[in-house]
C-alpha positions as CSV (number, residue, x, y, z in Angstrom):
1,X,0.0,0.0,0.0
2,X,1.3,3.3,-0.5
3,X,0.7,6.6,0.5
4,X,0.5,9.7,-1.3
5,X,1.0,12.7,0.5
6,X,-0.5,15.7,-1.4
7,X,1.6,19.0,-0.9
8,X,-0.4,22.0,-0.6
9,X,1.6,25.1,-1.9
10,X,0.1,27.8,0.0
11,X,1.9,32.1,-0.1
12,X,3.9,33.3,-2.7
13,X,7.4,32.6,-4.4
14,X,10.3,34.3,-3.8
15,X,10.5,35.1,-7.3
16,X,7.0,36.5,-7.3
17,X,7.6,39.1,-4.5
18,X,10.5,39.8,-6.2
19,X,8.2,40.7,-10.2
20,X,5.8,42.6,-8.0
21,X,8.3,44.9,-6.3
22,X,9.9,45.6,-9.4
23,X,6.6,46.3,-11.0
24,X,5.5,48.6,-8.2
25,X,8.9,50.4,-8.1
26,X,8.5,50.8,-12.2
27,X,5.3,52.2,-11.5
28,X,6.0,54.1,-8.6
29,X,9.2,55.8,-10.5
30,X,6.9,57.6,-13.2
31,X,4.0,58.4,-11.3
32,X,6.1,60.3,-8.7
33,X,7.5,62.8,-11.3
34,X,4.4,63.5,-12.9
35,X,2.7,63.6,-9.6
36,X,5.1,66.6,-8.7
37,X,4.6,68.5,-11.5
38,X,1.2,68.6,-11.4
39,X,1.5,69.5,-7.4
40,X,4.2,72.7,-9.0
41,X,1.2,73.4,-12.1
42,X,-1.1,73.7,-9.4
43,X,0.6,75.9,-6.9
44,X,1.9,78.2,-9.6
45,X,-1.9,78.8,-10.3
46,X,-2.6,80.6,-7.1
47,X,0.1,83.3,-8.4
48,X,-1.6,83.2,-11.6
49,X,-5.3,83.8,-10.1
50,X,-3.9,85.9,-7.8
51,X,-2.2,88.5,-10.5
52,X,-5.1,88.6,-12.3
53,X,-7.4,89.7,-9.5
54,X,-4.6,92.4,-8.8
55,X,-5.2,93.2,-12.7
56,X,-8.7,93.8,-12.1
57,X,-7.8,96.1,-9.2
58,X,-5.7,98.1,-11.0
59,X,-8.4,98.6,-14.4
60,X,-10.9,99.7,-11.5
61,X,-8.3,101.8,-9.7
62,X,-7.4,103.3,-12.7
63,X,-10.9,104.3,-14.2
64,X,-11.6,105.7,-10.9
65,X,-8.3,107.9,-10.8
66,X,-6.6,108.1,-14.2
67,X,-3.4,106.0,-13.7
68,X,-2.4,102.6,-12.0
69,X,-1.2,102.5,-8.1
70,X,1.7,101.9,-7.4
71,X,1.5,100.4,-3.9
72,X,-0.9,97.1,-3.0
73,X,-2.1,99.4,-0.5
74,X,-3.8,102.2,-2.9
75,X,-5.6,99.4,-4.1
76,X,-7.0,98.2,-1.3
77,X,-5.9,94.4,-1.9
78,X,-4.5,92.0,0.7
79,X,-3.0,88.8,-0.8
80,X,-4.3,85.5,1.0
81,X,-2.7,84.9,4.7
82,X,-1.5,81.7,3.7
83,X,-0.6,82.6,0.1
84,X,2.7,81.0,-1.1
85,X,3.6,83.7,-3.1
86,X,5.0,87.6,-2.2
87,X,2.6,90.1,-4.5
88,X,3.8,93.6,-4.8
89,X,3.3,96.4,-7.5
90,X,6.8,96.6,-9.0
91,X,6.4,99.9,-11.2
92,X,3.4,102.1,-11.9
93,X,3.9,104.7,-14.1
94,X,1.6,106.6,-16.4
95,X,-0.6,104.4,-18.5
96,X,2.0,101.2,-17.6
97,X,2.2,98.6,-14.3
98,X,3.7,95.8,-13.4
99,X,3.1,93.3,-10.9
100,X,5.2,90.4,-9.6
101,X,4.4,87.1,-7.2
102,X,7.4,86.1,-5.8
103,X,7.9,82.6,-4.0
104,X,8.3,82.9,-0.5
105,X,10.8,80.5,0.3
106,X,8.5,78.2,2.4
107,X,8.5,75.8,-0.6
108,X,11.2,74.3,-2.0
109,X,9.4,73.5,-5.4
110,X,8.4,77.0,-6.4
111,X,10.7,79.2,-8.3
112,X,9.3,80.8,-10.6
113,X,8.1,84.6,-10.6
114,X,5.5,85.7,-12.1
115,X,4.9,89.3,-13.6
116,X,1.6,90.8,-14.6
117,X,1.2,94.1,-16.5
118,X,-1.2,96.6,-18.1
119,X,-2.4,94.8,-21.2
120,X,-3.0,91.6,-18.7
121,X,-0.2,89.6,-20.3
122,X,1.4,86.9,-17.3
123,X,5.3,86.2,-18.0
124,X,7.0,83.9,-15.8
């Protein structure tokens, strides 16, 4: 009489841990890149939205008194407390402005300045 044991493979292979780590660090190794940039396109939109709303400030302020302001302050707009970005009215003169959003150093990934002027036109 003889007696066959039956083996029951039960877990995984070394070699099949081994495929899906690789996988996952493939994966993982373009995702985190384009995951960053998007985070960067996202934040730089804030300065974006925020120059423009300074824009609109400065049409208002200038309908209302002939020529742009050159201070944030004569125009009555405060930037966002927890704004990543620096705003400030770089040069007003005449029928010409410029505005700037600077990063503030808090984060790393930001390093691009934006400038706004008269016509509406955004320049990094």
């Amino acid at each position: 009489m003889s007696t066959k044991h039956h083996r029951r493979e039960r877990g995984f292979t070394l070699i099949e841990l081994m495929i899906v780590v690789v996988i996952v660090g493939i994966l993982a190794a373009l995702a985190i890149p384009r995951f960053q940039n998007a985070a960067i396109q996202t934040k730089e939109s804030e300065a974006k939205t925020i120059l423009k709303q300074i824009y609109t400030f400065q049409l208002a302020y200038r309908q209302e008194r002939g020529g742009y302001s050159a201070s944030m302050a004569g125009l009555g707009f405060v930037a966002p407390s927890n704004s990543r970005y620096v705003y400030a009215i770089d040069a007003a003169a005449g029928a010409t402005f410029t505005a700037s959003a600077t990063p503030d150093g808090t984060d790393a990934t930001l390093v691009t300045t934006f400038t706004i002027d008269q016509n509406g036109t955004i320049a990094p």
